[in-house]
Structures are given as structure tokens and as C-alpha cells.
N, CA and C atoms as an extended XYZ file, in Angstrom:
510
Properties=species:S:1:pos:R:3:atomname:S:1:resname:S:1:resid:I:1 pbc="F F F"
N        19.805       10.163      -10.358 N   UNK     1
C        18.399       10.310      -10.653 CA  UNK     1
C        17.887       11.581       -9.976 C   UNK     1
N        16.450       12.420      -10.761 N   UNK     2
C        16.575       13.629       -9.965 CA  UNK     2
C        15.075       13.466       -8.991 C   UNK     2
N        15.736       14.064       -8.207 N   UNK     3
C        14.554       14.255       -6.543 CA  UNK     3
C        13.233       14.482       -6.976 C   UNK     3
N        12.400       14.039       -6.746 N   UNK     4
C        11.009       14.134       -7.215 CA  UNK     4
C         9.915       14.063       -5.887 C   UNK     4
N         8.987       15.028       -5.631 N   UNK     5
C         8.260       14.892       -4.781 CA  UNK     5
C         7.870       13.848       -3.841 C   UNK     5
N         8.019       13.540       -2.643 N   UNK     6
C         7.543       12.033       -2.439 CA  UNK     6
C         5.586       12.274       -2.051 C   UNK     6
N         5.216       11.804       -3.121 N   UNK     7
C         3.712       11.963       -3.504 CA  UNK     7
C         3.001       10.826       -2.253 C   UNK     7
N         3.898       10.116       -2.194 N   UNK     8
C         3.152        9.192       -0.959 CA  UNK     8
C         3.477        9.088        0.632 C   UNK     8
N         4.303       10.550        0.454 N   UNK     9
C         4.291       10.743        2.041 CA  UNK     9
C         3.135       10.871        3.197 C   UNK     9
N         2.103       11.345        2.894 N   UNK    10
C         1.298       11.591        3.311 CA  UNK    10
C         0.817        9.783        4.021 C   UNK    10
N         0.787        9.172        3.171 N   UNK    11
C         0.130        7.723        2.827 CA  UNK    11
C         1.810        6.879        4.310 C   UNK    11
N         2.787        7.048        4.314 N   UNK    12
C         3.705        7.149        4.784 CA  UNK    12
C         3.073        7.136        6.656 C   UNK    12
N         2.813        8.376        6.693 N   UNK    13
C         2.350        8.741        7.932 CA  UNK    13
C         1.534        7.973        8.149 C   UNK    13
N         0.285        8.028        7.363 N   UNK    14
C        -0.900        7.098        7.690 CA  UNK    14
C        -0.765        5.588        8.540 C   UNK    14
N         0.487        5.248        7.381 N   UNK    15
C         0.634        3.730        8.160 CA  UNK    15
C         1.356        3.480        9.225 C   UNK    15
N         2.484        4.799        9.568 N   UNK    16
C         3.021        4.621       10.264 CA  UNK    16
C         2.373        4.993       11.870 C   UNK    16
N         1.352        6.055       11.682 N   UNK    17
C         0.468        6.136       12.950 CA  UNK    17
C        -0.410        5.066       13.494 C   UNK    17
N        -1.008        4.187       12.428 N   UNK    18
C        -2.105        2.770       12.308 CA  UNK    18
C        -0.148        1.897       12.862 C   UNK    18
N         0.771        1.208       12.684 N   UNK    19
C         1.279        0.855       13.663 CA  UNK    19
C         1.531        1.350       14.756 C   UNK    19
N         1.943        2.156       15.358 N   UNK    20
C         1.762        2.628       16.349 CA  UNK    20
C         1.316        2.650       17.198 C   UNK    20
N        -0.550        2.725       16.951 N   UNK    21
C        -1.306        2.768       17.411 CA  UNK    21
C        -1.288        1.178       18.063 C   UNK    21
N        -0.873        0.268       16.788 N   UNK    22
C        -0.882       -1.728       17.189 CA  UNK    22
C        -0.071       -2.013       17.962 C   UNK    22
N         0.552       -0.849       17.815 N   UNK    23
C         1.913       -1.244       19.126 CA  UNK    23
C         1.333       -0.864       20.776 C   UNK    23
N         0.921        0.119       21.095 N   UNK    24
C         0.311        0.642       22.455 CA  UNK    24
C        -1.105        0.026       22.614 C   UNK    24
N        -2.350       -0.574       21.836 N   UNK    25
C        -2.804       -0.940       22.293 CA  UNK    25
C        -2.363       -2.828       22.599 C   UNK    25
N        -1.323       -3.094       21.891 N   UNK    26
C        -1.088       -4.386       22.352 CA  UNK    26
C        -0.120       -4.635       23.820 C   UNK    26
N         0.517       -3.420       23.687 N   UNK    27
C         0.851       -3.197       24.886 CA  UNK    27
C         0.036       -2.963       26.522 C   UNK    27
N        -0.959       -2.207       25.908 N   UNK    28
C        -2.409       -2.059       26.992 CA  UNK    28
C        -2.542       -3.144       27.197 C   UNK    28
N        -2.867       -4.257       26.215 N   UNK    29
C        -3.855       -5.442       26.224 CA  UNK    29
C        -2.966       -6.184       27.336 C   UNK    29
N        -1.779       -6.068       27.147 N   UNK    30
C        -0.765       -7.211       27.793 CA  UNK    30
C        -0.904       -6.530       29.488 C   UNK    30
N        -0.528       -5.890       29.371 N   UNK    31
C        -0.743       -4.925       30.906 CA  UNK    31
C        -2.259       -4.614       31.644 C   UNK    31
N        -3.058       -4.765       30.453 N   UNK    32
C        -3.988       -5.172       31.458 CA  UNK    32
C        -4.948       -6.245       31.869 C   UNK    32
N        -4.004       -7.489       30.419 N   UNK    33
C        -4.707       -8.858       31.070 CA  UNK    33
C        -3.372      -10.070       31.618 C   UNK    33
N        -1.812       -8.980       32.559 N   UNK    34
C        -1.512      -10.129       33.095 CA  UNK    34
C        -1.463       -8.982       34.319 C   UNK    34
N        -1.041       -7.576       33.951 N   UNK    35
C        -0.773       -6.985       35.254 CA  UNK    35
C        -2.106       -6.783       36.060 C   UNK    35
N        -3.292       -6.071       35.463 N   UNK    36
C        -4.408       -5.747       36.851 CA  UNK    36
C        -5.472       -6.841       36.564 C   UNK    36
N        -5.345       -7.747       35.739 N   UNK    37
C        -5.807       -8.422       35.242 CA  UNK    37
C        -7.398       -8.881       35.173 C   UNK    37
N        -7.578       -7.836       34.073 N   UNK    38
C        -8.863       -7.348       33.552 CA  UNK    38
C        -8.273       -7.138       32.102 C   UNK    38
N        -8.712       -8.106       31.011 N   UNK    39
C        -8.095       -7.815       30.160 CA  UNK    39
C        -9.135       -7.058       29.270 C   UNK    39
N        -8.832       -6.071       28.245 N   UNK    40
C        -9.291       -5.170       27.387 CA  UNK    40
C       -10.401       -6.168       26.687 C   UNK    40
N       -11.475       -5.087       25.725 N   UNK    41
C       -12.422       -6.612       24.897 CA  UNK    41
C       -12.185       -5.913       23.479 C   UNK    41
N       -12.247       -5.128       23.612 N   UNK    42
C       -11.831       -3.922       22.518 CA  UNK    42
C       -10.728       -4.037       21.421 C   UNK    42
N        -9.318       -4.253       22.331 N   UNK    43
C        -8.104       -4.066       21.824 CA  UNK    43
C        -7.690       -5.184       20.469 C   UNK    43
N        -8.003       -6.132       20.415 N   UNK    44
C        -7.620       -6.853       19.897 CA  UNK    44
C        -8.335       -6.951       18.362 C   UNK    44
N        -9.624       -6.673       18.355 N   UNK    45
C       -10.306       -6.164       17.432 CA  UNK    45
C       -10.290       -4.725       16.581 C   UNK    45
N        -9.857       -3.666       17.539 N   UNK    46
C        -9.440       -2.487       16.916 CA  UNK    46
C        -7.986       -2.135       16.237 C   UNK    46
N        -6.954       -3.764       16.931 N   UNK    47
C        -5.635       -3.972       16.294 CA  UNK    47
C        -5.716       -4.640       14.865 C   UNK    47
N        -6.295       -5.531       14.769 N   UNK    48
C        -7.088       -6.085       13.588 CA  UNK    48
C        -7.624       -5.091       12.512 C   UNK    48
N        -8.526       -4.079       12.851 N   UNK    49
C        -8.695       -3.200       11.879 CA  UNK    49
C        -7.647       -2.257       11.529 C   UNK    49
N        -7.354       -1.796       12.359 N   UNK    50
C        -6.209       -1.105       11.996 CA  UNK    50
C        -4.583       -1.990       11.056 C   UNK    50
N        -4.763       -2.861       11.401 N   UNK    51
C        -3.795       -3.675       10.684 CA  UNK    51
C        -4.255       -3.994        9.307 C   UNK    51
N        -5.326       -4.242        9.178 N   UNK    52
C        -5.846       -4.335        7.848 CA  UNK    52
C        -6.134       -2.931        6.789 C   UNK    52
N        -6.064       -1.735        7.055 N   UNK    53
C        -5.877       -0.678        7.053 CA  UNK    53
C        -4.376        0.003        6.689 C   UNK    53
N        -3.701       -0.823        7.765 N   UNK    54
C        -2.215       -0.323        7.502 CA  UNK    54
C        -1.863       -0.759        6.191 C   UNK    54
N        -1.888       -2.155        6.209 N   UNK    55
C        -1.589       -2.878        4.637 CA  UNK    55
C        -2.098       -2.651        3.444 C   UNK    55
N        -2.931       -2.349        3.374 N   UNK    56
C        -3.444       -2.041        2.132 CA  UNK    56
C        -3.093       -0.420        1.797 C   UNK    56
N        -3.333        0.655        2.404 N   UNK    57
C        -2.611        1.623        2.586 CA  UNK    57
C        -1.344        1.482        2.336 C   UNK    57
N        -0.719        0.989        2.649 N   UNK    58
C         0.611        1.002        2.478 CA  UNK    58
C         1.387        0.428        1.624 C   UNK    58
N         0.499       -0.647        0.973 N   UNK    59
C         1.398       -1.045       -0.393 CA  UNK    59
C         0.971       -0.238       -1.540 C   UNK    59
N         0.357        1.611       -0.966 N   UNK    60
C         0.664        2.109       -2.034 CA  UNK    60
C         2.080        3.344       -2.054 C   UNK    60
N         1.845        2.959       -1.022 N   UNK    61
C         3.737        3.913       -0.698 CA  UNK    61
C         4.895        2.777       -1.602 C   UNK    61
N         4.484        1.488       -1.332 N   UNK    62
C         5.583        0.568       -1.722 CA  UNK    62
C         5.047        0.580       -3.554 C   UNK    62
N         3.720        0.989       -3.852 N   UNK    63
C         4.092        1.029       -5.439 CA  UNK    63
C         4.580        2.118       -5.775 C   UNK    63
N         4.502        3.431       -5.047 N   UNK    64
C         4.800        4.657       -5.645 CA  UNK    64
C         6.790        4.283       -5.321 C   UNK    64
N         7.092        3.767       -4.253 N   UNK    65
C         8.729        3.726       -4.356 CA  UNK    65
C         9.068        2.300       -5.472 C   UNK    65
N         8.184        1.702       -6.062 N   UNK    66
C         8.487        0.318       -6.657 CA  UNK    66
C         9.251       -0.554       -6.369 C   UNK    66
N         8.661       -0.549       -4.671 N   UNK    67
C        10.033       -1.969       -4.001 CA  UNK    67
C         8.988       -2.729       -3.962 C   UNK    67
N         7.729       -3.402       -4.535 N   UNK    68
C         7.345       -4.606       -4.331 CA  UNK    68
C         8.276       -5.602       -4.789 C   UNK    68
N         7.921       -7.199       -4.054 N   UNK    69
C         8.410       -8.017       -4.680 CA  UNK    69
C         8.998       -8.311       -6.019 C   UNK    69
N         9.703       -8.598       -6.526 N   UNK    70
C         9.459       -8.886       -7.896 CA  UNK    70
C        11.268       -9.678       -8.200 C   UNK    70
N        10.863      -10.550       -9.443 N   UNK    71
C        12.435      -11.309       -9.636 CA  UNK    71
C        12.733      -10.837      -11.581 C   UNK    71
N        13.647       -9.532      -10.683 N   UNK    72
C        14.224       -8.750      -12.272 CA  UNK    72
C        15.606       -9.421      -12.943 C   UNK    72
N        15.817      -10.638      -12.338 N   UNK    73
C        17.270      -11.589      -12.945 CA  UNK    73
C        17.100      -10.864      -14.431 C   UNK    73
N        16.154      -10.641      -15.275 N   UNK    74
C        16.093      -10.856      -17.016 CA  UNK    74
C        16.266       -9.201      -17.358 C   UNK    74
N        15.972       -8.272      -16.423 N   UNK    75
C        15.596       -6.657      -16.604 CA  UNK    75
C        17.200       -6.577      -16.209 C   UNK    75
N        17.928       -7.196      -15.627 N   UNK    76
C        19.168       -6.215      -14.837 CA  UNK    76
C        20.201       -6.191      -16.377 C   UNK    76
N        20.100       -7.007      -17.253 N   UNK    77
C        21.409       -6.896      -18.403 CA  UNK    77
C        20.166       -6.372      -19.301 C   UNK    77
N        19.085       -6.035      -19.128 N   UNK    78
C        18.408       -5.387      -20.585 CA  UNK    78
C        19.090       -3.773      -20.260 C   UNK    78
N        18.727       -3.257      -21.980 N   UNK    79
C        19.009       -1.749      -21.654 CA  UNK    79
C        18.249       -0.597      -21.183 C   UNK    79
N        18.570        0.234      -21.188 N   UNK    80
C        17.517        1.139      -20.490 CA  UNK    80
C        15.770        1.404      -20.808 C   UNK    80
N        16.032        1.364      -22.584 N   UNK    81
C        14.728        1.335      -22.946 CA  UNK    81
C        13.942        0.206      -23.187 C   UNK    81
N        14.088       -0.987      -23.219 N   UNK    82
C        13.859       -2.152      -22.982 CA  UNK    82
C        13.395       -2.493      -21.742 C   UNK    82
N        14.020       -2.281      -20.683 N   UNK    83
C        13.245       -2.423      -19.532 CA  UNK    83
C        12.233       -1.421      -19.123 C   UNK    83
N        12.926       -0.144      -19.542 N   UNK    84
C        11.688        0.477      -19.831 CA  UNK    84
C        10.131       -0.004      -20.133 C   UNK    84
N        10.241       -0.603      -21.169 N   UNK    85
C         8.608       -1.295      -21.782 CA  UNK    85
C         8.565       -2.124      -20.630 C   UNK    85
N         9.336       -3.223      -20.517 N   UNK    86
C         9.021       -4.155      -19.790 CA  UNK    86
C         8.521       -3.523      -18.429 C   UNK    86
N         8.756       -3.012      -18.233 N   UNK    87
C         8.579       -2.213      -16.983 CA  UNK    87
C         6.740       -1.918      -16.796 C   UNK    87
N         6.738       -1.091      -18.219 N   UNK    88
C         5.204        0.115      -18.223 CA  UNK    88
C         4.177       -1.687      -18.415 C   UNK    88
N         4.951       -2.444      -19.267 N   UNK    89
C         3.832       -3.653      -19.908 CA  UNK    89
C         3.307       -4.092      -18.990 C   UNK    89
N         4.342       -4.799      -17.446 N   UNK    90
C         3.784       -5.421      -16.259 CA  UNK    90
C         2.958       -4.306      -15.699 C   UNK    90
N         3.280       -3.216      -15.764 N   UNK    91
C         2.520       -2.308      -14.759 CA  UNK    91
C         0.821       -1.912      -15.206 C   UNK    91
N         0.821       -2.096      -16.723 N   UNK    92
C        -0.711       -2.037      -17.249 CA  UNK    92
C        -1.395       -3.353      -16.652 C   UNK    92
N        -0.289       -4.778      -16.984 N   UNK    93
C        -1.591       -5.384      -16.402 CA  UNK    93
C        -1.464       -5.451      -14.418 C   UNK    93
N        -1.054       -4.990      -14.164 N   UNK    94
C        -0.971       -4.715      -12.438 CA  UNK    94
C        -2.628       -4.408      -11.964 C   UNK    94
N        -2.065       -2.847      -13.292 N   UNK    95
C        -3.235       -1.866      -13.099 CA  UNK    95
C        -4.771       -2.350      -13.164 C   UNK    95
N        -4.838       -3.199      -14.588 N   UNK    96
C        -5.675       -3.501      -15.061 CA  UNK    96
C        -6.862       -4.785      -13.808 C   UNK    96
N        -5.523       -5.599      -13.623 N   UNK    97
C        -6.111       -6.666      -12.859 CA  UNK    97
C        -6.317       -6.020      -11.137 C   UNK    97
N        -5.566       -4.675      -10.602 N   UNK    98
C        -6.003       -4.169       -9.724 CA  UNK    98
C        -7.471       -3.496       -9.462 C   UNK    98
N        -7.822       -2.878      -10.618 N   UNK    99
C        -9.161       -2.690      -10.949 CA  UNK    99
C        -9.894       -2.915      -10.945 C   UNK    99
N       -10.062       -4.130      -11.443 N   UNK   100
C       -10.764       -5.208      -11.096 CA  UNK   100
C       -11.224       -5.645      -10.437 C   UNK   100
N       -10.247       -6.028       -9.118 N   UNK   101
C       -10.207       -6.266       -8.183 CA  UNK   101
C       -10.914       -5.732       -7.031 C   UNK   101
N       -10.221       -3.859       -7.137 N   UNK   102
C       -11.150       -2.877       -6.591 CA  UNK   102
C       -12.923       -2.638       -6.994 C   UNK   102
N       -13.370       -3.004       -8.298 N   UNK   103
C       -14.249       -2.333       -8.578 CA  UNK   103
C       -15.167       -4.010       -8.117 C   UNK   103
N       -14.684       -5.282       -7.790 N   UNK   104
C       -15.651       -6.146       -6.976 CA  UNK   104
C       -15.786       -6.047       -6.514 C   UNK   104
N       -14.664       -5.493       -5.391 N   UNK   105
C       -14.688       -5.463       -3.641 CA  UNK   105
C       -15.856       -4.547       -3.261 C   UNK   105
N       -16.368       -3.666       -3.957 N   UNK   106
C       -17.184       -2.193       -4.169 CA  UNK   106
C       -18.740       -3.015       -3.766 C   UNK   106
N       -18.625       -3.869       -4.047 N   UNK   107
C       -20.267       -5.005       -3.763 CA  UNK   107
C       -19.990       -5.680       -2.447 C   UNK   107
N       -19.107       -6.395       -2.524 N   UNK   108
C       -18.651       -6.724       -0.785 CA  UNK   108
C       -18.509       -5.522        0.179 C   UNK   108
N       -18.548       -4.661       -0.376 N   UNK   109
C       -18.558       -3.341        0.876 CA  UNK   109
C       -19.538       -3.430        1.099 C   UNK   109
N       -20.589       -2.836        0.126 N   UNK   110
C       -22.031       -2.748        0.303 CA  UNK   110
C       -22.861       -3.325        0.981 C   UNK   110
N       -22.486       -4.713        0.623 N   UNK   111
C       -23.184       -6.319        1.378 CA  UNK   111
C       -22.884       -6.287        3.084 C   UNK   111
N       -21.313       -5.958        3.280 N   UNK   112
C       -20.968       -5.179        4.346 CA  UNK   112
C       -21.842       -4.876        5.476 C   UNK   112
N       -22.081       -3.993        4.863 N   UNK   113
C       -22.841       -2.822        6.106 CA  UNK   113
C       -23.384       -3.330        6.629 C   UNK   113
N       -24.344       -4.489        6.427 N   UNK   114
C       -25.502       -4.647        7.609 CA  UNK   114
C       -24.670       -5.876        8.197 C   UNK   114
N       -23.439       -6.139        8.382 N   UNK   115
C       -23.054       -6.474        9.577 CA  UNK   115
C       -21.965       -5.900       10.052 C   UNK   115
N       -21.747       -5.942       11.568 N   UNK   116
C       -20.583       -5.476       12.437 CA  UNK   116
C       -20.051       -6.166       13.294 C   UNK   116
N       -18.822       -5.766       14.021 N   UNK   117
C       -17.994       -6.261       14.573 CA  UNK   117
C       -18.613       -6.646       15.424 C   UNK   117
N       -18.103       -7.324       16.684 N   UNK   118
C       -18.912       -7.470       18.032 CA  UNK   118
C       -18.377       -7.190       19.165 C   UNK   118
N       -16.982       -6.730       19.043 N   UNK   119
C       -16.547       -5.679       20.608 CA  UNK   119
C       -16.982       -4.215       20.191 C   UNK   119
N       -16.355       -3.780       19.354 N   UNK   120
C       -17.190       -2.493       18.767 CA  UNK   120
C       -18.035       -2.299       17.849 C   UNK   120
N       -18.739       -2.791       17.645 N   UNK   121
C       -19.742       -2.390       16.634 CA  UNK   121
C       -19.630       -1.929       15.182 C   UNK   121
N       -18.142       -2.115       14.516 N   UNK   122
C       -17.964       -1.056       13.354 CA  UNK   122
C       -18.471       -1.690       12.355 C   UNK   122
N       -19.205       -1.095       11.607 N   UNK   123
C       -19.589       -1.999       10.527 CA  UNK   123
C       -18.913       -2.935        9.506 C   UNK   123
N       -18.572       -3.796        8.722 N   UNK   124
C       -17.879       -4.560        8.409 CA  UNK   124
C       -17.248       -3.657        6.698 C   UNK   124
N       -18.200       -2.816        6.387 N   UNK   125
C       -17.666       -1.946        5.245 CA  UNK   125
C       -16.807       -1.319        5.706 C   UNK   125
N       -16.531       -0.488        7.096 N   UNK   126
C       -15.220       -0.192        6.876 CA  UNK   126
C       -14.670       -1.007        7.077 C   UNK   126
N       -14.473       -2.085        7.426 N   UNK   127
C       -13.312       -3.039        7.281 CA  UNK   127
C       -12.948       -3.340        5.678 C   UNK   127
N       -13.758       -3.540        5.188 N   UNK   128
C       -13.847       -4.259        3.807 CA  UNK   128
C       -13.632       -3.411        3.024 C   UNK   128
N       -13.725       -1.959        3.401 N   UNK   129
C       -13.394       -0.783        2.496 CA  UNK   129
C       -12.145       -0.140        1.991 C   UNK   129
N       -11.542       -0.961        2.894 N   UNK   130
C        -9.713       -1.301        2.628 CA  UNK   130
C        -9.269       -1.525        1.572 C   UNK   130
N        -9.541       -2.323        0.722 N   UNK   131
C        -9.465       -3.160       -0.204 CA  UNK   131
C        -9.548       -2.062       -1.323 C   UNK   131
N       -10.884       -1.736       -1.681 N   UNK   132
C       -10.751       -0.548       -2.757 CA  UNK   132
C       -10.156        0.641       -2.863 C   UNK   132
N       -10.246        1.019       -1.603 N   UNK   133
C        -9.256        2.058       -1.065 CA  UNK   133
C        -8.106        1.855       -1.814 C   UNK   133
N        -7.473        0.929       -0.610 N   UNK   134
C        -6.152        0.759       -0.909 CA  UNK   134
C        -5.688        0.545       -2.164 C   UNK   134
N        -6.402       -0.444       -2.988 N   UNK   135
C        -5.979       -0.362       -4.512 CA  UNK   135
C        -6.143        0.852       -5.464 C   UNK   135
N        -6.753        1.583       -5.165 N   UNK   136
C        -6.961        2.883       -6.517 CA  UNK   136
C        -6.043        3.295       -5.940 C   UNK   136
N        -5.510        3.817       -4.636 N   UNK   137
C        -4.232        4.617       -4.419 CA  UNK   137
C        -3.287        3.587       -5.085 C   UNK   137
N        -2.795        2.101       -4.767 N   UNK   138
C        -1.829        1.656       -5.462 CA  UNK   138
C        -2.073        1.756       -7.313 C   UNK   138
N        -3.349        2.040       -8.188 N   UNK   139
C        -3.480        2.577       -9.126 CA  UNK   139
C        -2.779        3.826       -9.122 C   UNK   139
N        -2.927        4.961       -8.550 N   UNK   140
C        -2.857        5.809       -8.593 CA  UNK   140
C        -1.277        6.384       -8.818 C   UNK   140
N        -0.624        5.460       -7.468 N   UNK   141
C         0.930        5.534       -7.488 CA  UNK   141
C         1.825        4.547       -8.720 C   UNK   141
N         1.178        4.179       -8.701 N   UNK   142
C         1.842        3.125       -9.914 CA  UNK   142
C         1.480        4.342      -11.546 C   UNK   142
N         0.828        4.350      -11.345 N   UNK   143
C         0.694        5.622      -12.641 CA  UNK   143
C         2.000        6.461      -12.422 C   UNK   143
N         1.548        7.026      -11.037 N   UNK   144
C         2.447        8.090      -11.413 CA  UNK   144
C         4.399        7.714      -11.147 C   UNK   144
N         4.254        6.871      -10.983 N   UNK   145
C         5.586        6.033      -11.093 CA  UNK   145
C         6.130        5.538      -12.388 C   UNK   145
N         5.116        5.435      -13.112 N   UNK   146
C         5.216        5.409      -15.097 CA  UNK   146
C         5.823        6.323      -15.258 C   UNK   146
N         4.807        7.384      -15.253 N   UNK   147
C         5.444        9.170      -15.634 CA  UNK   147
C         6.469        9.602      -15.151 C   UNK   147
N         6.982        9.499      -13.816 N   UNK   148
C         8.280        9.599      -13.650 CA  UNK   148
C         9.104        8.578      -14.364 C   UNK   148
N         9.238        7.416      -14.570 N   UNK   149
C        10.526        6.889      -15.030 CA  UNK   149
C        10.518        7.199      -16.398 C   UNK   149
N         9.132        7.297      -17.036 N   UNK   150
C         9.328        7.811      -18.561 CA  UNK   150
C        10.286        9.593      -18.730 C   UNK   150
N         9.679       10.115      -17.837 N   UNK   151
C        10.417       11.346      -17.616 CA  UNK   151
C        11.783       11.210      -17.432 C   UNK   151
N        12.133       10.102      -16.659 N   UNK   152
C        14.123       10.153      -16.610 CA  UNK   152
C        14.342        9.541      -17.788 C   UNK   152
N        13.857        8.483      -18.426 N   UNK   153
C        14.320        8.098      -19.582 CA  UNK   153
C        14.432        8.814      -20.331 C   UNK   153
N        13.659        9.651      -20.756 N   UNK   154
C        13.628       11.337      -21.966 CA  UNK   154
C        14.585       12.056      -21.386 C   UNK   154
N        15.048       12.051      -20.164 N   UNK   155
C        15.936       13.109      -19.908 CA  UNK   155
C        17.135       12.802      -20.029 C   UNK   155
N        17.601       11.073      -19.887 N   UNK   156
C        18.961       10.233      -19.948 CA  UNK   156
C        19.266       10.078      -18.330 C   UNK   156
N        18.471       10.467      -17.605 N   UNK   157
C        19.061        9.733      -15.994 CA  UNK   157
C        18.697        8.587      -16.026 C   UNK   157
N        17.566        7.732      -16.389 N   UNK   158
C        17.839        6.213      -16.615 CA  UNK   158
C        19.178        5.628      -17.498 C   UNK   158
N        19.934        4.662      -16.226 N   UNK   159
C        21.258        4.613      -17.386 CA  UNK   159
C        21.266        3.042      -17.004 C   UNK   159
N        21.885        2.612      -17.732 N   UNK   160
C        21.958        0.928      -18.107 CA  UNK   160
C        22.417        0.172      -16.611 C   UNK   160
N        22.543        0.495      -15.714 N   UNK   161
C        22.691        0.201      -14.361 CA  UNK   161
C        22.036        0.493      -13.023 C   UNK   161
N        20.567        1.331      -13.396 N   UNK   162
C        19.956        1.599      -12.274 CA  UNK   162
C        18.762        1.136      -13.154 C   UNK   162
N        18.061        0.743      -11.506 N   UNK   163
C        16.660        0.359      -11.736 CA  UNK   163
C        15.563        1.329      -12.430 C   UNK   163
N        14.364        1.135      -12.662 N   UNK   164
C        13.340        2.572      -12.514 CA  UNK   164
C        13.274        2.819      -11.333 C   UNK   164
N        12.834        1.606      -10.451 N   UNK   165
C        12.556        2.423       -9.238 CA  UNK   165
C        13.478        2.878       -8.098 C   UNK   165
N        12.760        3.700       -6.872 N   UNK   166
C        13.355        4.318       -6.325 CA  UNK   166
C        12.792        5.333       -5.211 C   UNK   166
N        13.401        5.564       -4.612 N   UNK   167
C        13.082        6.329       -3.256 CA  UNK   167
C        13.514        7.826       -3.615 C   UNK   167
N        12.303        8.746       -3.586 N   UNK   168
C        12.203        9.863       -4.010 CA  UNK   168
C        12.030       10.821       -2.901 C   UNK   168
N        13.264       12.451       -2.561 N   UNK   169
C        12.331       13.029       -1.726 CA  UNK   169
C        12.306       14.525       -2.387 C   UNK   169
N        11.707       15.412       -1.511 N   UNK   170
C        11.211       16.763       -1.834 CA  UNK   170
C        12.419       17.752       -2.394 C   UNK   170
């Protein structure tokens, strides 16, 4: 299959700095509510956002590589162009019902705002702003994860033994 930009590297980093970050402040938290023991009020709430952040973010790296879940027992003996469709058909309604999804959450943001957290104060839209976020990018990558596999199929690198998807780099 041929090397194709990884379009969701960027998105990559993102999540991988938001763990990171869950990792050292849970580490703080622990160190400073058994070792000087004064524990943080902060930490546990700013791990929370950030965790909710990471995930949604990040299952659009996992649509642009197309390792979500999924049980292809019926796609692995179809042929190339056959799974092909099957492929683009699930992914319209993905799209469709992701949309959806995103363009409700867009009122729960709103509603949002006038409340906030209560160790830090953040308003509850960005918390809740995750959600739409995160889905138009998984729109976004899932599109362009169409166009590439339609592109190997026209070219003949889709062959009766590999998946569409796949881990793409520069």
C-alpha cells in the first residue's frame, strides 16, 4: 500500500501531551497527599478534563488509521471491491449519525456556560465542547480515509487480502 501523509499526526501529539500531562499530575496528587500530605484540590479535576479531551480527540486519529472496533468475519473473504462499498456504506452512516450527534451537543455547550467546575472554575462548555470537536475531526478523518482507500482501489494496491485500513506515514 502506498505511504500517504499521516493527516492526523498533529491530533497524535495532542493526545499524547493531554496523557502525559494525567500522568504527572496524578503523580503530584499522590506525592502530595501521602508524602507532605497536603493533597492537591485542583489535580483531579484538571485530570478529568483533560481525559475527556484526550478521548474524543483521539478517536479521530483512530478513524483516520481505521482501527476502531469493528467485527469484519463477512469483509475478510469479500473481494476487493465489495468491501470496498461495504466499507464507504458503514462509513456514510457513521458520518451521518456522527453529525448529528455533533450538531446537538452544539446546544449542550451553550446551556454550558453558565456553569463551572468548582476547583477551577472552567466553564462546563469547555468541557462539553469535546464532543463536537471531537466528532467533526472524526468526520473529517473518516472522509478522508474514503478518498484514500478509493484511491488504492483505482490504483490496484487494494488486493483481496489487505484491509482498507491502515497506518500511514509521510
Amino acid at each position: 500500500m502506498r505511504n500517504y501523509k499521516d493527516f492526523a499526526s498533529w491530533v497524535r501529539i495532542v493526545s499524547a501531551v493531554l496523557l502525559f500531562l494525567i500522568i504527572v499530575m496524578t503523580i503530584a496528587q499522590v506525592i502530595f497527599r501521602f508524602v507532605l500530605g497536603s493533597p492537591l484540590t485542583w489535580t483531579d479535576e484538571l485530570s478529568r478534563f483533560f481525559l475527556i479531551w484526550m478521548v474524543f480527540v483521539g478517536a479521530a486519529a483512530v478513524s483516520f488509521d481505521d482501527k476502531h472496533l469493528a467485527v469484519n468475519i463477512f469483509q475478510e473473504d469479500m473481494a476487493p471491491r465489495t468491501r470496498l462499498i461495504t466499507d464507504l456504506v458503514m462509513r456514510v452512516v457513521i458520518i451521518a449519525y456522527l453529525a448529528v450527534v455533533a450538531y446537538a451537543a452544539i446546544d449542550l455547550v451553550i446551556v454550558a456556560q453558565y456553569n463551572s467546575s468548582g476547583a477551577l472554575d472552567i466553564p462546563f462548555s469547555y468541557w462539553r465542547a469535546a464532543v463536537p470537536v471531537g466528532f467533526v475531526l472524526v468526520i473529517a478523518y473518516t472522509i478522508i480515509r474514503s478518498i484514500i482507500d478509493i484511491k488504492n482501489y483505482k490504483s490496484g494496491k487494494l488486493n483481496k487480502n489487505e484491509s482498507t485500513g491502515g497506518e500511514f506515514t509521510e
